[in-house]
Structures are given as structure tokens and as C-alpha cells.
C-alpha positions as CSV (number, residue, x, y, z in Angstrom):
1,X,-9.4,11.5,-7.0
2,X,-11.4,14.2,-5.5
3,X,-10.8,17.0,-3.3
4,X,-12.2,15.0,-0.6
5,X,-11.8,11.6,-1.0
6,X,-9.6,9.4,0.7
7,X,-6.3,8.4,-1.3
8,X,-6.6,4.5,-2.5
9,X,-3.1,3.9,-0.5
10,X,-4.9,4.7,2.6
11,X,-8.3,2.8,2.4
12,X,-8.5,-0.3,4.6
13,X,-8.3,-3.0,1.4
14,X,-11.0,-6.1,2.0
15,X,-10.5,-8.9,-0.5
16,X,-13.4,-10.5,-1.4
17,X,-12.3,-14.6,-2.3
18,X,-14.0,-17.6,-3.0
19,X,-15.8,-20.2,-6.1
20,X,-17.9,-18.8,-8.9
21,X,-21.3,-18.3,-7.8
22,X,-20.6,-18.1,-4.2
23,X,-21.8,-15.2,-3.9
24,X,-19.1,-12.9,-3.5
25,X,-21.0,-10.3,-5.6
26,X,-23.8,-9.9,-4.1
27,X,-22.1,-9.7,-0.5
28,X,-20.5,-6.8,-1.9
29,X,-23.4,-5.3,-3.1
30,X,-25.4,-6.1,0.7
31,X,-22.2,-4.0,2.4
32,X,-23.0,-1.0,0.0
33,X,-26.6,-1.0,-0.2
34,X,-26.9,-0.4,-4.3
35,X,-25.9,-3.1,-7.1
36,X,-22.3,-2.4,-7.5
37,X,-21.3,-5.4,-9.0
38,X,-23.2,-7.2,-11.7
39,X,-24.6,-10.4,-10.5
40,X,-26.1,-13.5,-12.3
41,X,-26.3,-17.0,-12.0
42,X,-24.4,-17.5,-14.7
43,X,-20.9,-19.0,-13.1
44,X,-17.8,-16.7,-13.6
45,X,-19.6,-13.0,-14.3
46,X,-16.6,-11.3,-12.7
47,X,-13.7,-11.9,-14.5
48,X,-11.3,-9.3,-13.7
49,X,-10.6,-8.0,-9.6
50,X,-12.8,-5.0,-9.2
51,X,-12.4,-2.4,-6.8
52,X,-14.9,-0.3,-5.3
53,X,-14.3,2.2,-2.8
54,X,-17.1,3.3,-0.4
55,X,-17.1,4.6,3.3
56,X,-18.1,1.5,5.4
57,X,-19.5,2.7,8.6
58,X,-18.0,2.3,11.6
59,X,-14.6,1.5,10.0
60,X,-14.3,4.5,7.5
61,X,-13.1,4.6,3.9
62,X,-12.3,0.7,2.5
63,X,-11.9,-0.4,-0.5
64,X,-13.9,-3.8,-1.9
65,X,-12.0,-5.9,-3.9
66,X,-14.5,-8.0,-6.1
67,X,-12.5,-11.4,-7.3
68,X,-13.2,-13.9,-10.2
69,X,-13.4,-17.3,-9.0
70,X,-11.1,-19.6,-7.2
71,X,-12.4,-22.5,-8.9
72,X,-12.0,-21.1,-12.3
73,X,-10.1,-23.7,-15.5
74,X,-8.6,-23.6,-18.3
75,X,-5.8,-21.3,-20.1
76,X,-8.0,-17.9,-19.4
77,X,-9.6,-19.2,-16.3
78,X,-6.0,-19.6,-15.0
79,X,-4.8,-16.6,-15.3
80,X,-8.0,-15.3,-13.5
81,X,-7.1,-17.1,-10.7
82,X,-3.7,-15.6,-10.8
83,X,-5.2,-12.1,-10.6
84,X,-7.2,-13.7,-7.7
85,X,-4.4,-15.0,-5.9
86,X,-2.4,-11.3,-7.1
87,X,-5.1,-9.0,-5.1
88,X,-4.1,-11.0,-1.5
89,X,-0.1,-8.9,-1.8
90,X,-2.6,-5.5,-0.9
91,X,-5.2,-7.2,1.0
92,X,-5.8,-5.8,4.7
93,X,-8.6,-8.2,5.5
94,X,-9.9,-11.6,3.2
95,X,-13.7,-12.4,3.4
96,X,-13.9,-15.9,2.5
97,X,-17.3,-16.8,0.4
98,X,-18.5,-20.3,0.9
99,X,-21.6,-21.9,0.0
100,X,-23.5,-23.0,3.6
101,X,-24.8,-26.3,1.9
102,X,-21.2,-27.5,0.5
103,X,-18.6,-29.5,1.9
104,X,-15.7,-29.6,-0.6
105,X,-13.5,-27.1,0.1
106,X,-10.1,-28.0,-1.1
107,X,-9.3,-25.4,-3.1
108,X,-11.0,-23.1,0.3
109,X,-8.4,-24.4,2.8
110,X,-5.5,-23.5,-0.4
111,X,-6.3,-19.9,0.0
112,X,-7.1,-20.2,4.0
113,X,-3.4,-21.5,3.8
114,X,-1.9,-18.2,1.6
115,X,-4.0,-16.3,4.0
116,X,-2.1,-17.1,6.6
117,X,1.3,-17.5,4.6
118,X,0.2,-13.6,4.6
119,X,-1.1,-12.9,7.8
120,X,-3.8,-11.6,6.1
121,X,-6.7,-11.4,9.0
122,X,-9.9,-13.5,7.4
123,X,-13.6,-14.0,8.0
124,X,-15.4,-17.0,6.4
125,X,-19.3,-16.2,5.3
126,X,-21.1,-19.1,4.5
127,X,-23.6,-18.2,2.0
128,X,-27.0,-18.6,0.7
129,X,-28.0,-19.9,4.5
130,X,-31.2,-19.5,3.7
131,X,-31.1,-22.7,1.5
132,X,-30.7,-25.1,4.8
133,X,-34.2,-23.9,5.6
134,X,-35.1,-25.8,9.0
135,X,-31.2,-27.3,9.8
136,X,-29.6,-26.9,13.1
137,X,-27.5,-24.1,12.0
138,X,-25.4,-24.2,15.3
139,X,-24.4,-27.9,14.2
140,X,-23.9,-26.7,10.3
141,X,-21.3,-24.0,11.4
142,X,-19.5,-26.9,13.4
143,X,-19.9,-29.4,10.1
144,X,-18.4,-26.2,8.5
145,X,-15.4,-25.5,10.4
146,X,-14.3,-29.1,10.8
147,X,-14.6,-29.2,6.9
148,X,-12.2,-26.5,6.5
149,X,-10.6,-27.2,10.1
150,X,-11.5,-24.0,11.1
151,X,-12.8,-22.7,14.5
152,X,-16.7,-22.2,14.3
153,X,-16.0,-18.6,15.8
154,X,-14.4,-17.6,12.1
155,X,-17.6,-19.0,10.2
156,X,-20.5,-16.8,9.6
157,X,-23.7,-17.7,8.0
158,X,-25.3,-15.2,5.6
159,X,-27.9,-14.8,3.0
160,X,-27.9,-12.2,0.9
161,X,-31.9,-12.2,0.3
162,X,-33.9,-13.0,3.7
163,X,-33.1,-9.8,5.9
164,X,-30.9,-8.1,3.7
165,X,-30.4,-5.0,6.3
166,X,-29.6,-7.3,9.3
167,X,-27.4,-9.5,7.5
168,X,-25.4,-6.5,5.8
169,X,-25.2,-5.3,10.0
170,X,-24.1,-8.6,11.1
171,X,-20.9,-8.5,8.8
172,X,-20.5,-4.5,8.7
173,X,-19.5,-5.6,12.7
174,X,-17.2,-8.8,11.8
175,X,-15.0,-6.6,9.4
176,X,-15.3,-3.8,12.1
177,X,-13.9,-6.4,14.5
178,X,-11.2,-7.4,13.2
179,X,-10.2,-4.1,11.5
180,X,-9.6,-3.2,15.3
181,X,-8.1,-6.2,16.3
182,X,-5.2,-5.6,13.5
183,X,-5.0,-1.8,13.3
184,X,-1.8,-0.7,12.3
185,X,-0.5,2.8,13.7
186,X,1.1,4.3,11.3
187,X,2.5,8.2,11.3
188,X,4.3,10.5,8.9
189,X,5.5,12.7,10.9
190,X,3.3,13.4,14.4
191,X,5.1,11.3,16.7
192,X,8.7,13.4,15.6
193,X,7.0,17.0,16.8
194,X,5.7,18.5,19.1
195,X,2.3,20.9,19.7
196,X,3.7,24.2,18.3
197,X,6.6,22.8,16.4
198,X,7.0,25.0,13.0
199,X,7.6,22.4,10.1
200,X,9.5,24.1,6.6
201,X,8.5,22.6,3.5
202,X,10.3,22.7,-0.3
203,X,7.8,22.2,-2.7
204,X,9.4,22.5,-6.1
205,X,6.8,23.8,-8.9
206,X,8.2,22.4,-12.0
207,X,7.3,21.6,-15.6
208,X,6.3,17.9,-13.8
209,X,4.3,19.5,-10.7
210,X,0.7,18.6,-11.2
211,X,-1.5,21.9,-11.6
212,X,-3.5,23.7,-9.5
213,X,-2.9,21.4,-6.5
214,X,0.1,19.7,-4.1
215,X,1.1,15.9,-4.8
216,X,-0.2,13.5,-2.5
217,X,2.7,13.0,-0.1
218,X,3.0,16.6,0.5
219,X,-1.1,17.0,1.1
220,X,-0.3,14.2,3.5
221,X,2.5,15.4,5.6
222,X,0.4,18.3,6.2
223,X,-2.4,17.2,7.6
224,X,-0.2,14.9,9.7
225,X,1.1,18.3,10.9
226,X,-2.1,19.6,11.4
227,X,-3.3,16.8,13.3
228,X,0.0,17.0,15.7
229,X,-1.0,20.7,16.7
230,X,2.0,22.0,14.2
231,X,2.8,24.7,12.0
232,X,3.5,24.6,8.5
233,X,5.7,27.3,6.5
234,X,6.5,26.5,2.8
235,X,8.2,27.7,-0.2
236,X,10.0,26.8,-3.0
237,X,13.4,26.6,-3.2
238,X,14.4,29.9,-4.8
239,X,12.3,31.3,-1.8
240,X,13.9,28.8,1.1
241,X,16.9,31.3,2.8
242,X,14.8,34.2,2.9
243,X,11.8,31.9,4.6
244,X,14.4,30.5,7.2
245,X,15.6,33.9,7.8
246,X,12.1,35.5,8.5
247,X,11.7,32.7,11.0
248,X,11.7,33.6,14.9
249,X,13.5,30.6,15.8
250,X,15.3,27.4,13.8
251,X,12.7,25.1,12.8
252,X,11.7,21.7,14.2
253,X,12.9,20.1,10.4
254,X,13.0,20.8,7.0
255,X,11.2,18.2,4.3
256,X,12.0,18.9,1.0
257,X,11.0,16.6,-2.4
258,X,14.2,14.6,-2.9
259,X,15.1,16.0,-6.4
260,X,16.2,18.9,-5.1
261,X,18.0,17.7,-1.8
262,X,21.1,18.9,-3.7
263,X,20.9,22.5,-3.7
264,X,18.1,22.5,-0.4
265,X,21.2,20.9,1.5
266,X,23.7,24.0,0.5
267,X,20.6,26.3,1.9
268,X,20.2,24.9,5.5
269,X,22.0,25.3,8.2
270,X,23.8,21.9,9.3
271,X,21.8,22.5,12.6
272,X,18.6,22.2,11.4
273,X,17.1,18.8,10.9
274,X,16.6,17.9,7.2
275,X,14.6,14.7,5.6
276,X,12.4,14.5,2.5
277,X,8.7,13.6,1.7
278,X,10.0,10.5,0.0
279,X,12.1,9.7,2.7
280,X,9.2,9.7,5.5
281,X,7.0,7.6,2.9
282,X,9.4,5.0,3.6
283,X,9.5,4.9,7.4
284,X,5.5,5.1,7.0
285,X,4.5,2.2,4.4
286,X,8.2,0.6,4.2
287,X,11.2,-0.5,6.1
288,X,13.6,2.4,6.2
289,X,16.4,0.5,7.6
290,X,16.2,-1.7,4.8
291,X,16.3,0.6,2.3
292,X,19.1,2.8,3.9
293,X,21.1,-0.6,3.4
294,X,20.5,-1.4,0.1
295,X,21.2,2.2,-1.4
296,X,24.5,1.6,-0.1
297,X,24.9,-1.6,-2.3
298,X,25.3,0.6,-5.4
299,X,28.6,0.4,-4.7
300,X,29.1,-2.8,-5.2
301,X,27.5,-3.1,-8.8
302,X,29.4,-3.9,-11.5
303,X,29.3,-2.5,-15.2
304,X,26.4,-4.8,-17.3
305,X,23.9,-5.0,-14.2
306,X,20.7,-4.3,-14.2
307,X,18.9,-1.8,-11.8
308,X,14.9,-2.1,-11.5
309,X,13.1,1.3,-11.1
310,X,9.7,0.9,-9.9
311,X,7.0,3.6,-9.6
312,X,4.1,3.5,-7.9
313,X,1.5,5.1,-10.3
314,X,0.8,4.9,-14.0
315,X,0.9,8.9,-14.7
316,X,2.3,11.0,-17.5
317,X,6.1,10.9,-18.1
318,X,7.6,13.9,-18.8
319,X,10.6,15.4,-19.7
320,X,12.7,15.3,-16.9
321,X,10.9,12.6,-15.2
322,X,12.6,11.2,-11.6
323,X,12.1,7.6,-12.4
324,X,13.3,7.2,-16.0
325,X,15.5,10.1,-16.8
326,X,16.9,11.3,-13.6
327,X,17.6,8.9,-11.3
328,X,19.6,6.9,-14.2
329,X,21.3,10.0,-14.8
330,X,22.9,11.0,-11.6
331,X,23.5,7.2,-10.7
332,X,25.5,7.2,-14.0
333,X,27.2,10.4,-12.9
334,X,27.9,9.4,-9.7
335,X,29.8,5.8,-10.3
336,X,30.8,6.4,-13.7
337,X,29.6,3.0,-14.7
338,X,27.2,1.9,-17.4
339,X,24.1,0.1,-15.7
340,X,21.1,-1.1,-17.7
341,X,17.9,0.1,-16.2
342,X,14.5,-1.5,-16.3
343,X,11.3,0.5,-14.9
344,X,7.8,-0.6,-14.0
345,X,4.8,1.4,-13.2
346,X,1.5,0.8,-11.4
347,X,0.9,-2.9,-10.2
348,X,3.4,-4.3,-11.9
349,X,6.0,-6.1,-9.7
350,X,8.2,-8.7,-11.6
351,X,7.7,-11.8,-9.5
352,X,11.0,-13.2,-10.6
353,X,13.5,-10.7,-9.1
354,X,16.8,-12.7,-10.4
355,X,17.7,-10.1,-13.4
356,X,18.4,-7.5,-11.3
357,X,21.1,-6.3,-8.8
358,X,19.2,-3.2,-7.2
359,X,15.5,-2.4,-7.3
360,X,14.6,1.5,-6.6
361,X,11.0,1.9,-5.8
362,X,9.1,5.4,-5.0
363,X,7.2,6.0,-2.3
364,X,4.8,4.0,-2.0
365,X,2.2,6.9,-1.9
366,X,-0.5,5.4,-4.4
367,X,0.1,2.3,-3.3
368,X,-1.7,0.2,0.0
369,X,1.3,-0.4,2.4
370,X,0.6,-4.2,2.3
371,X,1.6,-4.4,-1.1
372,X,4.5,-1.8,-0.5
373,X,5.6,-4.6,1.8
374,X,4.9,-7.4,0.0
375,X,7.6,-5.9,-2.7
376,X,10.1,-5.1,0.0
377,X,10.0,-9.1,1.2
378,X,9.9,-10.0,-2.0
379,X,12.8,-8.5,-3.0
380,X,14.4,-9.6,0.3
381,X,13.5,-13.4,0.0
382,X,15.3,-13.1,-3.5
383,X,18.7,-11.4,-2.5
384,X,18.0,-8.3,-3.9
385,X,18.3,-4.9,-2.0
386,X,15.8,-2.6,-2.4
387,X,16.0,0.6,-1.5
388,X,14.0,4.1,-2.2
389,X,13.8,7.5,-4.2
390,X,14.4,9.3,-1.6
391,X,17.1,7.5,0.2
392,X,18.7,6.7,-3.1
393,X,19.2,10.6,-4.0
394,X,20.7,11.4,-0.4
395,X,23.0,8.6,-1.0
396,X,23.8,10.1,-4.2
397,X,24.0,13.9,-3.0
398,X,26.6,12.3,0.2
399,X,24.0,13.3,2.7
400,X,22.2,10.4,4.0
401,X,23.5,10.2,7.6
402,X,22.2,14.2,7.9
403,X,18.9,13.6,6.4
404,X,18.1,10.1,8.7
405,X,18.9,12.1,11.7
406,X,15.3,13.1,12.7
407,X,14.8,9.5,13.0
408,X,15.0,7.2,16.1
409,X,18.1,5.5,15.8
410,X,16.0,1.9,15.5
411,X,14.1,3.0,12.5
412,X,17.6,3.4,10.5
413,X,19.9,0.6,12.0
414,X,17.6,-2.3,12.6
415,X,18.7,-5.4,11.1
């Protein structure tokens, strides 16, 4: 990722679904302007989800998600329809690819149903239009929609080849639409200061820092500040008391990254508000009141179970990595009990959740919040508590009620 590009977690994510040869690559190639995807009219081309990220004008950055096909058989063309059916736990918006001249769409309403299993906001384009050549196309959209018992306000006709430009226009504002119609406000940390507010922040730089730049969910919480009309002040921890203590006035709240909540906690003063980067990515993408419940279950685990430890992103491990050296560690140290620990990385999500007694997932910050939430119902539907780094280590350290305080009461109790 780039300086200046937009983190994939934070693109608006727009599935692209429907049969082989549709046309569902060449619609994304009309949105971008430039062949993108390989297209042919031999049936199944794409065979793996491909992303492409672009900035979509007027929505901002988005991120296509090419599909294979719905309609796809056998052993190999099952499991592409898996990865099909996998993209919609991430998807912000579905654009459903039907052929204009077709009227057999039982495998369409299937999806149509998951989308709305989902709430997964949908358009419908009906492609190749430009094969009905002289039809009533008023009268083929209703035909259309009471095929796949739709409305004929959700159907869309569209060809890819006459008037390219207009066409690529005409849908640029349907996705805009309904992009506005389910926009999620979402903030770090804004709505908990004020214009002026002074913001202290521990940023560790360790053997397992990246170099030369900050980790994502510190980049973010600074801008956040930024765009609240805050100040920032940071150090690392070594550095922390003499920072506080050059400091006019007590600060608004410290964040500090979770591993080090231990010795952080010693540093400030009970008075001042404390939380964690981690902790905030869970009030942002997750359920924080969830996940303050479940870190509390670890005291009901027996010796034998199994804990789940799930990161977000597929980098490096290190030596002293969080996820598969610490976090065991102190949970050992802190019950005394021998628990067997599992860990996943990336997309990976088990589907069947029955294994394990406790799942502890990261933040979430690589990760699009739908599919953050898709994990967190998952886990739910299943019995299993699910909880996060960063409320898991306060838990450990006996300072989770201090470091939930900057929160409105709601966000930590619901449910």
C-alpha cells in the first residue's frame, strides 16, 4: 500500500455476482474506463474473486470485486462458487449481472435471497440490452422483475458496447445511490473530543514495528484527530512520564498499543482517561460490548480447550509476535491452565466454529468491517465468545473497567 492510497479495510467493497458470460467483466472494465479484467466469450474466464481497487467518482475509493460464475459445475466449479458465495461476508453493495434476453433465473433469486440474508444493498443490471434491438424495454424490465420477483426500480438495463460512456454514467449514479442510502458513520475517535483536545499516543518501536513508517491503526487514529480539530503528542513508552509532565494540562486520553498496557498503566495517572488503538478498532469495525463479554469468559475455560487466535493480515511473524507467542503466553500465565491454541491469518475464518471455546481476533484494521462482522455473528450464532486483542490484554493486565471508561456507557454494556 502506498503513501497515499486508501487502506483496503476502508474502501466501499462492490461485489460483482452473476452466470458465466454475463458480463460481469466487462461491467467492471466500463466503471474503470481501461480493460481490467480479461474478457472473452469463452464461459468461465474468471476463476478466482479478483479485486481491483480504483477511485469511483462521486463515491471515492471502492474496491471491485470480480466473481467466477454462479452457474459454475462440477468438483472445481464448486468450489468456485464457494469463493463466489465467500466474497458476499465483505461485500458493501452486490451488482447483480443478468443477461436482458434470459428468463431463468433460479440460481439469480438464490443469491438475491443471501443478499438479503445479508442485508447486503443490490442493484440488478441486465446486460447485453443492446441484443433486444427494437423490444419495449419498459415492458422487458417489468418481464424482468416479475421473473426474479423483483421491483422494476432495482433492474437496470446496460450494454457494455453501444454508448459505453453513458452507460458507465448511468451505473456510476445507481452505486452512488445507494452508497448514500446505506452509509455507515463510523468514527475512531472524533466524536469522544473536542476542537483543541490534546490526544497522547504510545507508540512502541520494536524489533516487530514496521520501518520507516506508523502501523495502520495508529496512521488512522490520527487523522481522525486531525479531522476533529485535535492535537496529537506522542512518544514511546520510555519517553511517556516526562511527555505528560511537559504537558500544560492533563490530556483529553491516552491510546497506547495494547502490548504494552502493562507498564503504560503504572505511568498514568488514574485520572487521565486510557484506551488502546486496538481497543477503539473494536468500537469502530466491531461490537465492543460483545467483546468486553467474551474476554471475561476465559474464566470459565477448562484445561484441554481450544482458543482460536485470528489475525487480520498475512504479514511476517516474528519473534515475539502478539498473536502466536504473546497472547498464549500471558493467557497461560494468567490462569495457570494449559489451553491449546489454534491461529488463522488473512481471510481465513473457520466456518465451523464448534472446536473452540474462545476466538481472539485483532483488530480488524486490514479487514472491510462487513466481514469483521460477519465473523463476530458468526461466532455468536455458534456459541462462541469472541472477543479482541486489545480487550483481551486489559482483561489480562486487570484494567478493563479503566481503559472502557472513555466510552459511552451503551457501547460497553449493551446486550
Amino acid at each position: 500500500m502506498g503513501l497515499n492510497d486508501t487502506p483496503t479495510g476502508e474502501r466501499l467493497q462492490i461485489g460483482i455476482i452473476g452466470r458465466r458470460n454475463a458480463g460481469k467483466s466487462s461491467i467492471l472494465n466500463l466503471l474503470a474506463g481501461q480493460p481490467m479484467a480479461v474478457v472473452s466469450d469463452v464461459k468461465g474466464t474468471t476463476t478466482d474473486p479478483v479485486s481491483k481497487s480504483m477511485e469511483l467518482l462521486p463515491i471515492g475509493p471502492v474496491t471491485f470485486i470480480d466473481t467466477p460464475g454462479i452457474d459454475d459445475y462440477g468438483e472445481l466449479g464448486q468450489k468456485r462458487v464457494d469463493q463466489t458465495k465467500k466474497v458476499l461476508r465483505r461485500t458493501d453493495i452486490a451488482i447483480l449481472v443478468v443477461e436482458a434476453d434470459s428468463y431463468e433465473f433460479t440460481l439469480e433469486k438464490e443469491i438475491l435471497a443471501e443478499f438479503n440474508k445479508r442485508t447486503i444493498p443490490y442493484l440488478i443490471v441486465a446486460n447485453k440490452s443492446d441484443l433486444l434491438r427494437d423490444a419495449n424495454k419498459i415492458q422487458v424490465k417489468q418481464d424482468l422483475a416479475e421473473a426474479l420477483g423483483e421491483k422494476p426500480e432495482k433492474i437496470m438495463l446496460l450494454s457494455t458496447v453501444e454508448n459505453p460512456k453513458v452507460s458507465a454514467n448511468f451505473l456510476r449514479i445507481e452505486i452512488a445511490k445507494l452508497a448514500n442510502e446505506h452509509k455507515d458513520e463510523r468514527y475512531l475517535i472524533r466524536d469522544l473530543i473536542a476542537p483543541g483536545d490534546m490526544v497522547v499516543l504510545v507508540i512502541p518501536v520494536d524489533a516487530s514495528a514496521p520501518k520507516g513508517r506508523l502501523i495502520l491503526p495508529q496512521q488512522q487514529v490520527i487523522r481522525d484527530i486531525l479531522d476533529a480539530n485535535g492535537m496529537v503528542a506522542m512518544s514511546q513508552v520510555r519517553e511517556l512520564e516526562r511527555l505528560l509532565m511537559s504537558l500544560k494540562k492533563q490530556p483529553k486520553l491516552v491510546i497506547t498499543d495494547s502490548q504494552v498496557f502493562a507498564e503504560v498503566a503504572k505511568i498514568v495517572p488514574e485520572s487521565t482517561p486510557l484506551t488502546s488503538f486496538s481497543i477503539l478498532m473494536s468500537r469502530y469495525k466491531g461490537d465492543l460490548a460483545l467483546q468486553t463479554r467474551s474476554a471475561k469468559e476465559l474464566a470459565n475455560l477448562k484445561d484441554g480447550d481450544t482458543i482460536l487466535i485470528c489475525e487480520g493480515c498475512t504479514h511476517h511473524r516474528q519473534c515475539g509476535d502478539i498473536g502466536t507467542e504473546k497472547l498464549p503466553r500471558w493467557i497461560k500465565e494468567k490462569t495457570g491452565k494449559d489451553f491449546r491454541f489454534e491461529f488463522t491469518s488473512g481471510g481465513d475464518f473457520p466456518e465451523d466454529l464448534s472446536p473452540y471455546s474462545l476466538i481472539i481476533h485483532c483488530g480488524g484494521c486490514m479487514l472491510p468491517v462487513r466481514e469483521i462482522r460477519y465473523r463476530l455473528d458468526t461466532a455468536t450464532a455458534q456459541g462462541v465468545p469472541i472477543t479482541n486483542y486489545g480487550v483481551m490484554i486489559a482483561y489480562l493486565n486487570g484494567i478493563l473497567g479503566r481503559v472502557l471508561t472513555p466510552f459511552p456507557s451503551e457501547e460497553v454494556t449493551r446486550g
